[in-house]
C-alpha positions, 0 to 999 in steps of 0.5 A, a space after each residue: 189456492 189449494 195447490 199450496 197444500 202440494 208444495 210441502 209433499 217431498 220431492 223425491 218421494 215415487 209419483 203414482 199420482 199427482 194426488 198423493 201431493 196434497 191431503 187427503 180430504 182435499 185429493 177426494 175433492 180434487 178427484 171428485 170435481 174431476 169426475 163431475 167435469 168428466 160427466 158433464 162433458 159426457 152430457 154435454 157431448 150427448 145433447 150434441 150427438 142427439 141434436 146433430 140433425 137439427 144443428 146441420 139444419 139450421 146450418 144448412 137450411 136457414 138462413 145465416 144471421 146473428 143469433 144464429 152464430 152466436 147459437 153455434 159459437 156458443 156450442 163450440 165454444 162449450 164443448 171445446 172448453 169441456 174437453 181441453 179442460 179434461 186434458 188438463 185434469 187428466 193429462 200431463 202438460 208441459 205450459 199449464 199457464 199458457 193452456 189455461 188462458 185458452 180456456 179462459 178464453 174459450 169460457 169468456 166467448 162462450 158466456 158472453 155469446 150465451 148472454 148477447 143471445 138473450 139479450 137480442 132476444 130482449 131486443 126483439 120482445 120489445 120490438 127494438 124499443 130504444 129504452 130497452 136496447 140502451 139499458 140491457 146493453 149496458 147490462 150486457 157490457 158490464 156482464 162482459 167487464 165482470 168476464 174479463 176477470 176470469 184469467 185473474 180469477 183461474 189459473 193453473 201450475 204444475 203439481 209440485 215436481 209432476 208434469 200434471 196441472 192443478 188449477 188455483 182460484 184466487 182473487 176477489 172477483 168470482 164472486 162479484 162476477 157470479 152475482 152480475 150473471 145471476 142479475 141478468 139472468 133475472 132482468 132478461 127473465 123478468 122483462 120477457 115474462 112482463 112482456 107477456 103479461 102485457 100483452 095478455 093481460 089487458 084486463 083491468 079486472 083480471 084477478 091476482 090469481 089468473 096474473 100469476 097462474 099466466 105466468 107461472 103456468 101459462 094458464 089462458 095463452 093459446 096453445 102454441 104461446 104456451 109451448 113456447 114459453 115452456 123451454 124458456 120458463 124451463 130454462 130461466 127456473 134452472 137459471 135461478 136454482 143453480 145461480 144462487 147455489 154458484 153464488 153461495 159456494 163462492 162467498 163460503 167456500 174454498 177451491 175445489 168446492 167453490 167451483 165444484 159444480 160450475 162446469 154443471 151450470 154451464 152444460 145446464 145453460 147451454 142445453 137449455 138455452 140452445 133448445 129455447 133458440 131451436 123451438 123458436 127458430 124451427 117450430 120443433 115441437 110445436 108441429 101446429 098449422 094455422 088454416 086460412 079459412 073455416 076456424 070458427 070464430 071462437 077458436 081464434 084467440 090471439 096467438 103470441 109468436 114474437 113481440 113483432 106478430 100477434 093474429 087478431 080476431 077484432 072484427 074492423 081488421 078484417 078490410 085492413 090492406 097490407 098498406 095499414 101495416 108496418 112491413 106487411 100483412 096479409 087479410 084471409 077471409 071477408 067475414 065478421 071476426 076474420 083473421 089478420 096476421 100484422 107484421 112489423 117488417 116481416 115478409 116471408 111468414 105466409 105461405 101461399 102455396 100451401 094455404 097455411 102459417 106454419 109456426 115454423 115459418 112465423 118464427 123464422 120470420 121473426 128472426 129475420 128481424 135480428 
């Protein structure tokens, strides 16, 4: 769209930079969206560096399933996006359209891989509820419909008589594409936080105040709920700042500005969304161990780790047998209130040599399920 202000610059005028091709006003915002990719990507090659350890980790001591490729396909699939799309601004290139339908390859897996992480994510809160899998999955197929769109939408030429490429935006779908992402965003949001607030809120005479403080603050959840709902609130609040303002740009702006800034929502998503995925996989900081035995009573409040699992301190649990359960489950103590961890097909969460549940090994119980 704004290279059409190149195609009247003179072609035989001495090139020093593609951006004398086009005005003024529209080079700085070139060159200013230029410098936000080059800094996100700058960003974005930093959180890799930092969590290097963690990612070879889960690589390579972790057991390989589903989420977790889709994790590692969503960082690969950014930060090769990142970097080609710094070679095509930077660098002169002799197929623009051709290199550009990579890209758009590269964004298209990557927040299709971002969105079918959530959604498994759906899946399992609900315990695979079938209501649930059916209508998130249709949600999850028509966000993958909308990216279809995006070699329709982005596409790229040379600058006038140069070798350097411009990108173009046309069409009508990037803003429709952008509200559908922006809906699902909020429908995840909004069934995880419910979920939570079901199972915590059980009494009929909890005031208005106390439901909103749980699930605005995490106000009353055990401690270890809470810091795993903190990653996830964190990266659901962004999700809602930076998903309007994307929405916002694309109905009443022009290209560059429209698209701007979406190469920082993407950095933003996939940083949070893999540290949400890490803290929940890994147990990282939330180093909590669970003794067997010799918590007082009162220190035993139900403790939230997945919509499988929930500790119980209900005093006619305590002769459960494994055989109550769905999958398996282990009794620690003999006494009134003792402590029972139900699990819905998982196995491998207790820890029998060393007498503890660790929160690392409740969670990677939890997503053997998916």
């Amino acid at each position: 769209m704004f290279l059409e202000s190149a195609s009247e610059a003179n072609a035989t005028t001495i090139v020093s930079t593609p951006l004398q091709f086009f005005p003024p006003h529209l080079a700085y915002q070139i060159s200013v969206a230029t410098y936000i990719h080059i800094g996100c990507t700058a960003v974005l090659i930093y959180d890799v560096l930092d969590n290097f350890k963690n990612d070879f980790k889960l690589l390579f001591f972790y057991r390989m399933k589903l989420p977790t490729v889709l994790y590692f396909v969503t960082r690969i699939t950014l930060i090769a996006y990142t970097l080609a799309r710094t070679v095509l601004l930077t660098l002169p290139l002799e197929n623009c359209s051709t290199y550009y339908d990579a890209l758009n390859a590269l964004l298209v897996i990557f927040v299709a891989s971002t969105t079918a992480l959530f959604y498994l994510r759906v899946c399992a809160v609900y315990n695979m509820n079938r209501s649930i899998v059916i209508s998130y999955g249709l949600l999850f197929l028509a966000v993958v419909a909308m990216l279809l769109t995006l070699p329709q939408t982005f596409t790229a030429t040379h600058i006038a008589t140069t070798q350097y490429c411009g990108e173009s935006v046309h069409g009508p779908f990037l803003g429709p594409t952008t509200v559908v992402l922006m809906v699902n965003d909020a429908l995840v949001y909004g069934a995880i936080a419910y979920r939570i607030f079901q199972m915590f809120l059980r009494d009929s005479e909890t005031t208005t105040r106390a439901k909103f403080s749980l699930l605005a603050f995490g106000t009353s959840l055990p401690i270890v709920s809470k810091a795993l709902m903190k990653d996830s609130q964190l990266y659901f609040l962004v999700v809602f700042i930076t998903n309007p303002f994307l929405v916002t740009c694309a109905y009443v702006f022009e290209a560059p500005l429209s698209v701007m800034f979406l190469v920082c929502h993407l950095v933003l998503v996939n940083i949070l969304s893999c540290r949400v995925y890490r803290n929940i996989k890994m147990g990282l900081g939330t180093d909590v161990a669970m003794p067997q035995n010799g918590i007082p009573n009162h220190a035993r409040p139900p403790v939230f780790v997945s919509a499988e699992m929930e500790m119980t301190t209900d005093p006619s649990l305590h002769k459960a047998s494994s055989s109550n359960t769905i999958g398996s489950s282990q009794t620690h103590g003999t006494s009134s209130g003792a402590t029972v961890l139900n699990f819905v097909n998982v196995s491998s969460a207790y820890n029998g040599e060393k007498g503890n549940i660790t929160l690392a090994d409740v969670n990677n119980a939890h997503l053997e399920k998916v």
